[in-house]
Structure formats: C-alpha cells, structure tokens
N, CA, C and O atoms as a GROMACS GRO file, in nm:
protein
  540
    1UNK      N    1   1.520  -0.493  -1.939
    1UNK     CA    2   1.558  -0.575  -1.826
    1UNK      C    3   1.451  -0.567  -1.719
    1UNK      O    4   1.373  -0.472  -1.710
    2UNK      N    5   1.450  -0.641  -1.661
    2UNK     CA    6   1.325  -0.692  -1.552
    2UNK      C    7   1.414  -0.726  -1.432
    2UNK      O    8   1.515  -0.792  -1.457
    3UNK      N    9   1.388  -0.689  -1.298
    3UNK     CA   10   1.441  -0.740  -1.204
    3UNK      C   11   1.360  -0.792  -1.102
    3UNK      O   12   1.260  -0.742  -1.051
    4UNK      N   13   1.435  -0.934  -1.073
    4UNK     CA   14   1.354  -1.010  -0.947
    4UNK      C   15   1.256  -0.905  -0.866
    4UNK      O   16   1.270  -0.783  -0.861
    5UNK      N   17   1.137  -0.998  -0.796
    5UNK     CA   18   1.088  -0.909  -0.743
    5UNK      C   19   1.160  -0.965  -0.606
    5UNK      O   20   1.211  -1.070  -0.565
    6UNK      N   21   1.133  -0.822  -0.555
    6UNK     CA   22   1.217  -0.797  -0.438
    6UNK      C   23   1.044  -0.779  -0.282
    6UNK      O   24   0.955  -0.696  -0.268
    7UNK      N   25   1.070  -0.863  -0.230
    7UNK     CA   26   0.949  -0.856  -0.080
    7UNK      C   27   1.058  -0.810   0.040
    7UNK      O   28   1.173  -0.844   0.067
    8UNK      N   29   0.952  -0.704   0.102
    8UNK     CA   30   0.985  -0.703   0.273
    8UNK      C   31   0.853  -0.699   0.320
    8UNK      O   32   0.742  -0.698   0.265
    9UNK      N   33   0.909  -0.696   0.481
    9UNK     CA   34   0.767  -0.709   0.586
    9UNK      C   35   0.733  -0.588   0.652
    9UNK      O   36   0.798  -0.498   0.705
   10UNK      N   37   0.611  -0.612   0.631
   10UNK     CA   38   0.598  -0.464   0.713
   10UNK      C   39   0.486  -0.491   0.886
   10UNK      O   40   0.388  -0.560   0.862
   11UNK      N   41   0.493  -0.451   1.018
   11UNK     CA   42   0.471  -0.468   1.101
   11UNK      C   43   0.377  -0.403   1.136
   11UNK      O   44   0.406  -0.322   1.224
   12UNK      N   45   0.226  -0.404   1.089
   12UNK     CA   46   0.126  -0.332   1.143
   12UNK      C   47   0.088  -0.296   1.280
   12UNK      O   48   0.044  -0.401   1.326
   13UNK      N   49   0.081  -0.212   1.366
   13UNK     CA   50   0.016  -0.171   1.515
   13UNK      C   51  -0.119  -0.175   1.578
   13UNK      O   52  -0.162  -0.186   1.693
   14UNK      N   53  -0.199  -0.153   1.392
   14UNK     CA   54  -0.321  -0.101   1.505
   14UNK      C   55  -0.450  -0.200   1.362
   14UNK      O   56  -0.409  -0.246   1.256
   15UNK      N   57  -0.580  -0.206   1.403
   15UNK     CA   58  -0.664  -0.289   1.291
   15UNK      C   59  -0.642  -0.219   1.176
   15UNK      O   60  -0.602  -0.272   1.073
   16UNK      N   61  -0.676  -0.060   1.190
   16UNK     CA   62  -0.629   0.020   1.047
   16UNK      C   63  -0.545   0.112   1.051
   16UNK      O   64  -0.554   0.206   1.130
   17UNK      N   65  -0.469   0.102   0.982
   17UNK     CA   66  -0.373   0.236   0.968
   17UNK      C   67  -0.318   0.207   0.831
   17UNK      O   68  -0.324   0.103   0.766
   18UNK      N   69  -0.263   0.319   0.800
   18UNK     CA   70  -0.163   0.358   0.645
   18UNK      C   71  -0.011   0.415   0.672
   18UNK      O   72   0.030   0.519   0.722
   19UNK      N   73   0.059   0.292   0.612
   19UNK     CA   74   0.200   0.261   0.647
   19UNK      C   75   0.253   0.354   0.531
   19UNK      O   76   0.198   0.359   0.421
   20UNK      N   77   0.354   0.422   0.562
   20UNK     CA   78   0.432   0.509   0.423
   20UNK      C   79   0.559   0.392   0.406
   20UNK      O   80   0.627   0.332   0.489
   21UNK      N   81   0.558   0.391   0.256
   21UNK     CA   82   0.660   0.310   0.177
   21UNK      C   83   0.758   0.390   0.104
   21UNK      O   84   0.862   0.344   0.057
   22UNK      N   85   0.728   0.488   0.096
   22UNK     CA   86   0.856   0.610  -0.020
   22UNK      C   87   0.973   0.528   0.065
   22UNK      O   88   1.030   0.439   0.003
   23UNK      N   89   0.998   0.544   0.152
   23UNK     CA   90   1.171   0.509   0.206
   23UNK      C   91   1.225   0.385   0.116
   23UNK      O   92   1.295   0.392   0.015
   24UNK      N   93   1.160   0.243   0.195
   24UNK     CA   94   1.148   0.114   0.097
   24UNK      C   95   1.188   0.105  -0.023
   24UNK      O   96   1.292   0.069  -0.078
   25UNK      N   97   1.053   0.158  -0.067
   25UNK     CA   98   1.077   0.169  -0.260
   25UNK      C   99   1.206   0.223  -0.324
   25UNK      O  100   1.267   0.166  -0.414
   26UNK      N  101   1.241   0.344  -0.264
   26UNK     CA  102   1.337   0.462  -0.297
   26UNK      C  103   1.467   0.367  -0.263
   26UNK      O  104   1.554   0.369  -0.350
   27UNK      N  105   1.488   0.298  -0.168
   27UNK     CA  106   1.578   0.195  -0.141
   27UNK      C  107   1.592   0.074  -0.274
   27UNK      O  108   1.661   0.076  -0.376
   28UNK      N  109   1.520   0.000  -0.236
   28UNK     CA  110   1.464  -0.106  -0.350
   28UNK      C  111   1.532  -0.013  -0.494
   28UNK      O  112   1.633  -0.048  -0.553
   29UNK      N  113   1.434   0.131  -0.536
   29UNK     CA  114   1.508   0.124  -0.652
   29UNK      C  115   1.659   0.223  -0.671
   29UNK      O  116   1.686   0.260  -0.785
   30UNK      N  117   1.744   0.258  -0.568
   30UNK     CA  118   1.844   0.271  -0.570
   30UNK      C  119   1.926   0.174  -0.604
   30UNK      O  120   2.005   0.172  -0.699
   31UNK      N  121   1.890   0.037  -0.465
   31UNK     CA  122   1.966  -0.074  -0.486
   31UNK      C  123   1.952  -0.171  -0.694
   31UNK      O  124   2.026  -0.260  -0.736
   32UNK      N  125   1.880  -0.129  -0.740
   32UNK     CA  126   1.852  -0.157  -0.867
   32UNK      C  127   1.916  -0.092  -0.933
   32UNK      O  128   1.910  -0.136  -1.048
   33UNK      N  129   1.986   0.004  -0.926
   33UNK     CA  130   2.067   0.061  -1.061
   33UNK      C  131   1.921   0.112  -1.166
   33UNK      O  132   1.944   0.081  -1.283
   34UNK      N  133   1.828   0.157  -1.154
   34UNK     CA  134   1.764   0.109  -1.288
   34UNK      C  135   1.715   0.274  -1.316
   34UNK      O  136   1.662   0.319  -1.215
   35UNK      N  137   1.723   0.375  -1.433
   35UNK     CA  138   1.724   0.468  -1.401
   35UNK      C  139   1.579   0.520  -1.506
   35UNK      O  140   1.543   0.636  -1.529
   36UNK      N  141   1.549   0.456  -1.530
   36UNK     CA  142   1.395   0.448  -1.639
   36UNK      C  143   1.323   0.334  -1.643
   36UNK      O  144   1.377   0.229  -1.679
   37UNK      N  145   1.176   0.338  -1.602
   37UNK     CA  146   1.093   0.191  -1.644
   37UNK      C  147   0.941   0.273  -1.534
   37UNK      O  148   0.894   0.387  -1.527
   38UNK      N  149   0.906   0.122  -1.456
   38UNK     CA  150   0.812   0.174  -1.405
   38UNK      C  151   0.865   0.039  -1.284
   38UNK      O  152   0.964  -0.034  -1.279
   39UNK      N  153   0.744   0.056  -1.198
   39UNK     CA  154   0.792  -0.016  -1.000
   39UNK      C  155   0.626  -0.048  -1.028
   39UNK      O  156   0.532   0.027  -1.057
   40UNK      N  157   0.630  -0.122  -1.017
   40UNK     CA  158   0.509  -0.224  -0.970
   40UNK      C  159   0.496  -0.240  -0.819
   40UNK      O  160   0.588  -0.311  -0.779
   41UNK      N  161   0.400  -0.195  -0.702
   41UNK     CA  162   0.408  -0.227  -0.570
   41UNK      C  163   0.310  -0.309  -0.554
   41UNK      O  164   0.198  -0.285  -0.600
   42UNK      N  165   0.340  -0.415  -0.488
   42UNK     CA  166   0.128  -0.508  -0.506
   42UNK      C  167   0.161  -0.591  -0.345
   42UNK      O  168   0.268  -0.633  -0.301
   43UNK      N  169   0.073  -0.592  -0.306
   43UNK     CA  170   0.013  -0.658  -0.163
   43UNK      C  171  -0.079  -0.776  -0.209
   43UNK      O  172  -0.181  -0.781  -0.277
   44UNK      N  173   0.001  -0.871  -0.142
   44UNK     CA  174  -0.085  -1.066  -0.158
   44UNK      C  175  -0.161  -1.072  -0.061
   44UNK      O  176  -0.172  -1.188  -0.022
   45UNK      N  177  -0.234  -0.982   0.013
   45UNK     CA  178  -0.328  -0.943   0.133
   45UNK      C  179  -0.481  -0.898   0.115
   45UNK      O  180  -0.510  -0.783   0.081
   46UNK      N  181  -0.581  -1.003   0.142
   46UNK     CA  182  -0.728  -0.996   0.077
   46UNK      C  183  -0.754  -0.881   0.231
   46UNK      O  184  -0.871  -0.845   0.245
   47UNK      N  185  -0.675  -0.841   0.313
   47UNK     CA  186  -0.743  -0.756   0.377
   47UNK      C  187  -0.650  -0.641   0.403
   47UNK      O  188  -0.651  -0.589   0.514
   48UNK      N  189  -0.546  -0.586   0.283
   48UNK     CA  190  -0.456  -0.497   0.292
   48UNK      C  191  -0.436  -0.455   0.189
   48UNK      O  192  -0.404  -0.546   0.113
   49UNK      N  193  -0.437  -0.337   0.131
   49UNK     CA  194  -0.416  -0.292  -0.033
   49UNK      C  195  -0.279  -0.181  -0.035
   49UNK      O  196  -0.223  -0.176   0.074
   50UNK      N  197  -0.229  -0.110  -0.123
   50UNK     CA  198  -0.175   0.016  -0.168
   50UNK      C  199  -0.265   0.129  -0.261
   50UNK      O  200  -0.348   0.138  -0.351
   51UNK      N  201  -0.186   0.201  -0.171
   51UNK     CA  202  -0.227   0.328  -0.230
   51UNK      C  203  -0.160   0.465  -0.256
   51UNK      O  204  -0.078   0.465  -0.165
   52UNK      N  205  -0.144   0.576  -0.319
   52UNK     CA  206  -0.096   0.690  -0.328
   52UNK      C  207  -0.215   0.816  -0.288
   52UNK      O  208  -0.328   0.842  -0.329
   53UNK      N  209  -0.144   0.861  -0.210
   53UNK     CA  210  -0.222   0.998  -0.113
   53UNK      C  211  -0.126   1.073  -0.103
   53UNK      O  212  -0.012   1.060  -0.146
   54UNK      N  213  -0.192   1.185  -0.023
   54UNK     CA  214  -0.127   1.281   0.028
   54UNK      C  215  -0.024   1.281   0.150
   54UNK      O  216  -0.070   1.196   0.225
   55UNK      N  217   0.062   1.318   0.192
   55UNK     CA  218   0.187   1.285   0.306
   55UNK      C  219   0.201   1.344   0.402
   55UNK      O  220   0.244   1.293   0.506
   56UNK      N  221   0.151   1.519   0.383
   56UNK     CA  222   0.194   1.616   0.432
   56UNK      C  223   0.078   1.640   0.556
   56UNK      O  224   0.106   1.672   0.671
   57UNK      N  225  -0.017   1.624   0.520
   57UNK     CA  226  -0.173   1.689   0.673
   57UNK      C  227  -0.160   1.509   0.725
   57UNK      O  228  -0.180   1.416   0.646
   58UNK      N  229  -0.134   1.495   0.834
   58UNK     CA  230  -0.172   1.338   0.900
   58UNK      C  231  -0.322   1.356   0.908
   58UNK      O  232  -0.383   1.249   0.902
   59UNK      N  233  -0.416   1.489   0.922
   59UNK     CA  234  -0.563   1.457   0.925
   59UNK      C  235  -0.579   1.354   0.824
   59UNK      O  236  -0.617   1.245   0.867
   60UNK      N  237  -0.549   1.370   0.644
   60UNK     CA  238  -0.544   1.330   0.569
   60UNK      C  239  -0.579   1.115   0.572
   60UNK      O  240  -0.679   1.049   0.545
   61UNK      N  241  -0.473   1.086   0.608
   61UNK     CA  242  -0.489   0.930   0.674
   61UNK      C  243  -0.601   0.897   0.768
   61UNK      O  244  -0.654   0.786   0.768
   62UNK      N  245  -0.648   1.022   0.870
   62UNK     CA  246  -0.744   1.000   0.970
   62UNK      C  247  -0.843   1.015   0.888
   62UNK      O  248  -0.920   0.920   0.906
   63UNK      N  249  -0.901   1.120   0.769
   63UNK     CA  250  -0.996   1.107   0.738
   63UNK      C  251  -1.063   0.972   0.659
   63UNK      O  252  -1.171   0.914   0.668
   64UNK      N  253  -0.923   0.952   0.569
   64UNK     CA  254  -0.927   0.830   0.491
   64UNK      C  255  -0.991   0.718   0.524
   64UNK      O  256  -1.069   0.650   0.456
   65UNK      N  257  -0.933   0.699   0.683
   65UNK     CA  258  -0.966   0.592   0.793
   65UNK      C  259  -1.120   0.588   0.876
   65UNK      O  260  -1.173   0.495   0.936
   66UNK      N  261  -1.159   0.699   0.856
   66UNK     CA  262  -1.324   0.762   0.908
   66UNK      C  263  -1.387   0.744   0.806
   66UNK      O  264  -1.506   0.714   0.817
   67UNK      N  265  -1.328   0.756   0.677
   67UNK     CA  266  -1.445   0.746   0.582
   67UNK      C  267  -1.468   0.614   0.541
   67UNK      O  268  -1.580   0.574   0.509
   68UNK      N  269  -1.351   0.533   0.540
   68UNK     CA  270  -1.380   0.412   0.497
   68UNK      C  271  -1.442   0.321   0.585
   68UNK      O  272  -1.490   0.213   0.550
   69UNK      N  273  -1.440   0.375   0.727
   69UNK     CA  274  -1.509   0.257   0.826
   69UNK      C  275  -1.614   0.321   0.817
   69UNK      O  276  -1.650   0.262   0.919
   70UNK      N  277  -1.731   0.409   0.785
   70UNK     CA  278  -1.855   0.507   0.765
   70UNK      C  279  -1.874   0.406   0.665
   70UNK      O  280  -1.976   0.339   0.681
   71UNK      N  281  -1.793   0.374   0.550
   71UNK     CA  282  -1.863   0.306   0.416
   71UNK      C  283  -1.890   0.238   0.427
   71UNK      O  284  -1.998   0.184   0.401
   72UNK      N  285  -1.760   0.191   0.494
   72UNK     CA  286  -1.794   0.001   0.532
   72UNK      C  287  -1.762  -0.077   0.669
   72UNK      O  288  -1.662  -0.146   0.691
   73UNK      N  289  -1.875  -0.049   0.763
   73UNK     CA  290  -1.861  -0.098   0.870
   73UNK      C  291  -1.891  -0.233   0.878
   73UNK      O  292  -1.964  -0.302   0.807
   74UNK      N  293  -1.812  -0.267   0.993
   74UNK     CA  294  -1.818  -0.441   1.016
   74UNK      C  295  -1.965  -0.442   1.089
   74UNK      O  296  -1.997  -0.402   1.201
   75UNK      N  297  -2.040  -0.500   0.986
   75UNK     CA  298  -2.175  -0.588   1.078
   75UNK      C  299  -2.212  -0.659   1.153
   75UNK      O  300  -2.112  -0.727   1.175
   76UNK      N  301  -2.314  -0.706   1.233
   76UNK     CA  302  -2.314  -0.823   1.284
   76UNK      C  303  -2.390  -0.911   1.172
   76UNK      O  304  -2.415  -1.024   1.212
   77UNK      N  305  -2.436  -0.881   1.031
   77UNK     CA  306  -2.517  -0.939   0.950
   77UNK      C  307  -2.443  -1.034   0.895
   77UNK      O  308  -2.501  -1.140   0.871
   78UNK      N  309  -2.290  -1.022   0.857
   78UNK     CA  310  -2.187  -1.029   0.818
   78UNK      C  311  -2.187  -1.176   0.847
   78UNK      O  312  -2.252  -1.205   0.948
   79UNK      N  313  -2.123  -1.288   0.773
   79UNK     CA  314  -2.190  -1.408   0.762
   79UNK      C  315  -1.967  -1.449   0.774
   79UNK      O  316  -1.951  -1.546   0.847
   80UNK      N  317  -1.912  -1.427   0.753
   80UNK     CA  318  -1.762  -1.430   0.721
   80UNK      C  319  -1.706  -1.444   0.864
   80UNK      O  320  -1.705  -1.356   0.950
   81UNK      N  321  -1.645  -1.606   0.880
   81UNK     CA  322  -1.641  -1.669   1.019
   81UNK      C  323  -1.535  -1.570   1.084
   81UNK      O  324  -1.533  -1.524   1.198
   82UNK      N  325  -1.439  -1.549   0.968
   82UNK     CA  326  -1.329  -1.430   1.080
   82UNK      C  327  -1.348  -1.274   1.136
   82UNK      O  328  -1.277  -1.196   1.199
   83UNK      N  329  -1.462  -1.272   1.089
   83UNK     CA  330  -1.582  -1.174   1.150
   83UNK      C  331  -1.433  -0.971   1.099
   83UNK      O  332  -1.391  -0.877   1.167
   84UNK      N  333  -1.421  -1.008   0.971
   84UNK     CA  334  -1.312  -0.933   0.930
   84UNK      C  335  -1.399  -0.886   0.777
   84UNK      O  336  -1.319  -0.822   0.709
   85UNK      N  337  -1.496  -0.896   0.728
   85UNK     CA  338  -1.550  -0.898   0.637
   85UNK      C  339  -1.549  -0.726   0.543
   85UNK      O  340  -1.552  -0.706   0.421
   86UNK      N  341  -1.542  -0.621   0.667
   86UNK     CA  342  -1.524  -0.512   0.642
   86UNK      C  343  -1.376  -0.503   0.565
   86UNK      O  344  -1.364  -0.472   0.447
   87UNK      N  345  -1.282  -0.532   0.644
   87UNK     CA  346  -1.193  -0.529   0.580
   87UNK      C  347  -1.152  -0.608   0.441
   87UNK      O  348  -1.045  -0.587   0.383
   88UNK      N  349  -1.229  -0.678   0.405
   88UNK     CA  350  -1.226  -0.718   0.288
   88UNK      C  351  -1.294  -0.663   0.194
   88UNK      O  352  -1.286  -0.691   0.074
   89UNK      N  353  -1.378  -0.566   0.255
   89UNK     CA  354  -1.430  -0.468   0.130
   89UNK      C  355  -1.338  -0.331   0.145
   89UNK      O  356  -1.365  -0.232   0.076
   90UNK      N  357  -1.261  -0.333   0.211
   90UNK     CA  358  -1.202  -0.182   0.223
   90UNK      C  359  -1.097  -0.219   0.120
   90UNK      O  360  -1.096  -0.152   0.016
   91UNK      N  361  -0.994  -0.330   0.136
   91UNK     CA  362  -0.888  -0.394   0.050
   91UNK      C  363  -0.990  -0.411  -0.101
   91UNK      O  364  -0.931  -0.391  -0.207
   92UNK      N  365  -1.078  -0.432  -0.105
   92UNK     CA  366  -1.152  -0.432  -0.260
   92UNK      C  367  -1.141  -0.309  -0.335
   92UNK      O  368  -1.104  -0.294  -0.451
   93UNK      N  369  -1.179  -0.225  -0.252
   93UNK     CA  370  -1.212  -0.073  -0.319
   93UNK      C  371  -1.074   0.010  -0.338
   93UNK      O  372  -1.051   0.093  -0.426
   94UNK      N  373  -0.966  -0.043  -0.207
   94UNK     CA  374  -0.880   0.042  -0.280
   94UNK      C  375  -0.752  -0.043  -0.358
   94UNK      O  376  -0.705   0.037  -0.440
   95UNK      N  377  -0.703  -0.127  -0.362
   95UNK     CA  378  -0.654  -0.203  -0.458
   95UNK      C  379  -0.566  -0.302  -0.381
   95UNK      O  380  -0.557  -0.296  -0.259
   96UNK      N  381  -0.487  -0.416  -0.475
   96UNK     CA  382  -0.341  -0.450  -0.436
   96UNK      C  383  -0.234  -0.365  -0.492
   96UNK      O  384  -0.116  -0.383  -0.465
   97UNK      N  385  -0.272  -0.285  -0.558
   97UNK     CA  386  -0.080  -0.254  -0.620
   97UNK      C  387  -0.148  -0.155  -0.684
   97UNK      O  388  -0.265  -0.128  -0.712
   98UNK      N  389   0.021  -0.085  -0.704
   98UNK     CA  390   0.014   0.081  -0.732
   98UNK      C  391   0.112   0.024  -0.890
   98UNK      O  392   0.169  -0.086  -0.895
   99UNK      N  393   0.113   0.124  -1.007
   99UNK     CA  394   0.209   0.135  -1.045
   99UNK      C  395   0.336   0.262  -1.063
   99UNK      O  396   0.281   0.326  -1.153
  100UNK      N  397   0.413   0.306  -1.047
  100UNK     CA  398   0.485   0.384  -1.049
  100UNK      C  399   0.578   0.440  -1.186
  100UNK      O  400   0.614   0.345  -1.256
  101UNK      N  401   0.608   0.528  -1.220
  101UNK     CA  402   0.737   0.569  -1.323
  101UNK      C  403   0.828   0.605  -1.270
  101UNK      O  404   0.810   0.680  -1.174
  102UNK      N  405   0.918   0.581  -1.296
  102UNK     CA  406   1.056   0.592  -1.301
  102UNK      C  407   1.149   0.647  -1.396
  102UNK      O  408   1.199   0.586  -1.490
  103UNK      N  409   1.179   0.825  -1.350
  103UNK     CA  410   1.248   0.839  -1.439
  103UNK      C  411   1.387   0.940  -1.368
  103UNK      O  412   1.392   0.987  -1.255
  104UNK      N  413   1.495   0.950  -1.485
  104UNK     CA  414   1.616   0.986  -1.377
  104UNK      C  415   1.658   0.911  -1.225
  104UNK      O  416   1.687   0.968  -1.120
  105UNK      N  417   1.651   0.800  -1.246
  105UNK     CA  418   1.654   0.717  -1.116
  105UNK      C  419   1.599   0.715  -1.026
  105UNK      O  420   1.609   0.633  -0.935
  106UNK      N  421   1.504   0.840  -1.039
  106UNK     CA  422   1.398   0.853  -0.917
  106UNK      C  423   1.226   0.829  -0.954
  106UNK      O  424   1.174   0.837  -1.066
  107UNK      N  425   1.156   0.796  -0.822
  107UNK     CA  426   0.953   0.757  -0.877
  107UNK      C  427   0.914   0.896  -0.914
  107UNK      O  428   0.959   0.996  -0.857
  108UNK      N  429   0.828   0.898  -1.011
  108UNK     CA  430   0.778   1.033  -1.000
  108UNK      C  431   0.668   1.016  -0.928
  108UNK      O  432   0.606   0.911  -0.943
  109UNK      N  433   0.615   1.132  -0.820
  109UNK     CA  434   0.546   1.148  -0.688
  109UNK      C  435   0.508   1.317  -0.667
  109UNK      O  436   0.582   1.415  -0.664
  110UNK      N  437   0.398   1.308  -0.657
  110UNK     CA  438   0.339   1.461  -0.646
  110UNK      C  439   0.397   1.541  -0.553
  110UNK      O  440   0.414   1.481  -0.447
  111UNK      N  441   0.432   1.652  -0.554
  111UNK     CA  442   0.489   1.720  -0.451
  111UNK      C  443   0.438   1.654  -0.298
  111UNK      O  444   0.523   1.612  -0.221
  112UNK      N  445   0.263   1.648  -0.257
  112UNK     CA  446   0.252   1.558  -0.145
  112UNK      C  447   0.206   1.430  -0.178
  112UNK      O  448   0.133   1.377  -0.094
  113UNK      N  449   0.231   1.364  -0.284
  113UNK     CA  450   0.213   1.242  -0.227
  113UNK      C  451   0.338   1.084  -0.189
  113UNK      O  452   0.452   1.043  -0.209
  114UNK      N  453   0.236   1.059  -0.139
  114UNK     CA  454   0.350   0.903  -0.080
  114UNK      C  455   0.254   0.846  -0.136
  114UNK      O  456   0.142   0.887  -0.170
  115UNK      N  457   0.340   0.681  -0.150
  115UNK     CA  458   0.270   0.524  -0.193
  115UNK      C  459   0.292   0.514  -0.020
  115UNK      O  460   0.381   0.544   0.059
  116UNK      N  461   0.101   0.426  -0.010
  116UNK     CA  462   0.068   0.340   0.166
  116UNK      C  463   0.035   0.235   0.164
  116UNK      O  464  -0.055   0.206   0.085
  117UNK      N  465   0.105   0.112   0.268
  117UNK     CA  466   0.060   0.033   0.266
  117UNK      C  467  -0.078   0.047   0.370
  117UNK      O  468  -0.088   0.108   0.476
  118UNK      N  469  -0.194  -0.046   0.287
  118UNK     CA  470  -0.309   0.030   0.415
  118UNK      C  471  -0.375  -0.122   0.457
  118UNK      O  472  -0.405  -0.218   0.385
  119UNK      N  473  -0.384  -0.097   0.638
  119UNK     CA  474  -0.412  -0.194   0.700
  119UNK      C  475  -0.548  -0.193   0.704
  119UNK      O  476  -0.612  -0.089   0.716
  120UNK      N  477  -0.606  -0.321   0.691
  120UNK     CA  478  -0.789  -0.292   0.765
  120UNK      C  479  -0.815  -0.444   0.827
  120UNK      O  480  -0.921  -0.507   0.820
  121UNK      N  481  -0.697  -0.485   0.885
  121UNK     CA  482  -0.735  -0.624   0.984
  121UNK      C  483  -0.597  -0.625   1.056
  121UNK      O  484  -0.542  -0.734   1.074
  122UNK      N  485  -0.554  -0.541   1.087
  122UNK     CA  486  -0.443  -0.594   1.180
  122UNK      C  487  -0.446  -0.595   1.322
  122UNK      O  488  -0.553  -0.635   1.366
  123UNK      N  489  -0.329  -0.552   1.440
  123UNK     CA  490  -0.192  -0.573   1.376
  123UNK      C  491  -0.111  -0.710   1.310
  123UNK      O  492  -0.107  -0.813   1.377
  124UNK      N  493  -0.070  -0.707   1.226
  124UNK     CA  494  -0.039  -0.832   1.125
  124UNK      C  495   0.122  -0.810   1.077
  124UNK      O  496   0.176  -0.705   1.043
  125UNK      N  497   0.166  -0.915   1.085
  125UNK     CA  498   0.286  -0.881   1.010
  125UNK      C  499   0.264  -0.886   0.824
  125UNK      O  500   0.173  -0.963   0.793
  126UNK      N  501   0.319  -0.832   0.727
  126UNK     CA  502   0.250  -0.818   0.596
  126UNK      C  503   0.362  -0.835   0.542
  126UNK      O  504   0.470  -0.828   0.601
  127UNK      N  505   0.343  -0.863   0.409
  127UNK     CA  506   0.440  -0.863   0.307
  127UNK      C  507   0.412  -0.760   0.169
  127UNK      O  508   0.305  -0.713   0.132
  128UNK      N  509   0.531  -0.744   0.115
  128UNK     CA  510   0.497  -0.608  -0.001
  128UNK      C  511   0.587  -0.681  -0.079
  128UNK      O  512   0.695  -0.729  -0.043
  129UNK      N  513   0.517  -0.685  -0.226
  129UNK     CA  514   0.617  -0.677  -0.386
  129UNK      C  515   0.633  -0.590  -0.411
  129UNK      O  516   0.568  -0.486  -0.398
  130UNK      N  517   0.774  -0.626  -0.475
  130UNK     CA  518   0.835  -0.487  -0.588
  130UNK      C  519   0.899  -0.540  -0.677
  130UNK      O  520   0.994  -0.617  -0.663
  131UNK      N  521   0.834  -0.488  -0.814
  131UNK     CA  522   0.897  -0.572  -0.945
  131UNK      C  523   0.941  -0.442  -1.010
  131UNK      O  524   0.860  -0.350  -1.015
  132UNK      N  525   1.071  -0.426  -1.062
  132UNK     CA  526   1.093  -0.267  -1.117
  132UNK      C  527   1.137  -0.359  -1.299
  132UNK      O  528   1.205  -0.459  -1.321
  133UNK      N  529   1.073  -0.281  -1.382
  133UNK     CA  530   1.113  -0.304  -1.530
  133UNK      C  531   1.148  -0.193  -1.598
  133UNK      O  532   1.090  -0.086  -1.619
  134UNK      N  533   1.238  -0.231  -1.623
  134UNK     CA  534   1.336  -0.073  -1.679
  134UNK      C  535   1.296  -0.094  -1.811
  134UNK      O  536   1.259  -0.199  -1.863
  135UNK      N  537   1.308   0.012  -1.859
  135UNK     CA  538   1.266   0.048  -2.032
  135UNK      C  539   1.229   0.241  -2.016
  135UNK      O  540   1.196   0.306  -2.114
   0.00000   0.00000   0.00000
C-alpha cells in the first residue's frame, strides 16, 4: 500500500537556517497507520533541500551554516538576476529528499540524528512531501 502524499508549510525566519521535521514526520506517520515501509521526504525548492544530522550540539547547524557559506559564497560574478545563486548551489549539494525506514511504526534515526528542512534563500514560506510506502 502506498499512501497519498501528504504536504505542509513550513515558515522560514532567517536567509539560512535548518528547520527540524522529526515532530511532522512522526505525526504524518502515526496518522498513517503504517507500521513497516520507508517515508520519502523531498522539497520542490531549487533553493531549499533535506537533510539528516545531528540534533543534540546546536553548534552543529551553526557549523553546517559557516561551512556552507565558506564553500559557497554569493558573488558579485554571479550572473543569476535573483542574485540568490549561492543558494542554489547549497540546495545542489545537499539534496531534495531524504529517504527513511520504517519499522515498528516508528523512522529509524540515530540516537542524534533529526531529518532538516534547510533554508539558503529565505525567509520563505516552503512546502515539504511525504509519501510513506508500506511493505
């Protein structure tokens, strides 16, 4: 069985930051009944990806956020009229979508980690998929 995918919004604050989704998801697949398969999470956002990290040190997110604007800083060389071009290489490198397992009704998740939604052009209002397929 396959269930609809299920979208919410998420309300970014700042140009970058990393939004925690465990609550969401853990919701999403409660409300599913579904107690084995895998959770598909994917972002329709060329300047917003997912990811799984660590939860527990907040340095953790700050470094994430230092290193990726060090990699890829916005230029003035940068030819991309919404002058956002960085963030479209930050959303390159780290993805749209995570996949997850599901087993005993719950994601399996490292002792610290969370699934993030991660901003690199906001604040934006965003949208998130969730497709859960049980098997």
């Amino acid at each position: 069985m396959t269930t609809n995918a299920i979208e919410f919004q998420i309300k970014t604050k700042k140009k970058q930051e990393f939004v925690f989704l465990d609550s969401q998801l853990e919701e999403i697949l409660d409300q599913s009944g579904v107690q084995e398969g895998i959770m598909l999470v994917y972002c329709p956002h060329t300047t917003g990806g997912i990811t799984i990290n660590e939860n527990a040190d907040p340095d953790v997110r700050r470094d994430l956020s230092l290193g990726l604007n060090e990699t890829f800083p916005n230029k003035e060389a940068y030819v991309h009229m919404e002058g956002n071009s960085d963030g479209h290489m930050k959303s390159s490198v780290v993805g749209a979508s995570e996949t997850l397992i599901i087993s005993n009704g719950h994601l399996i998740l490292g002792t610290w980690q969370s699934v993030y939604f991660c901003e690199f052009d906001g604040p934006r209002t965003r949208t998130v998929y969730v497709k859960i397929i049980e098997g």
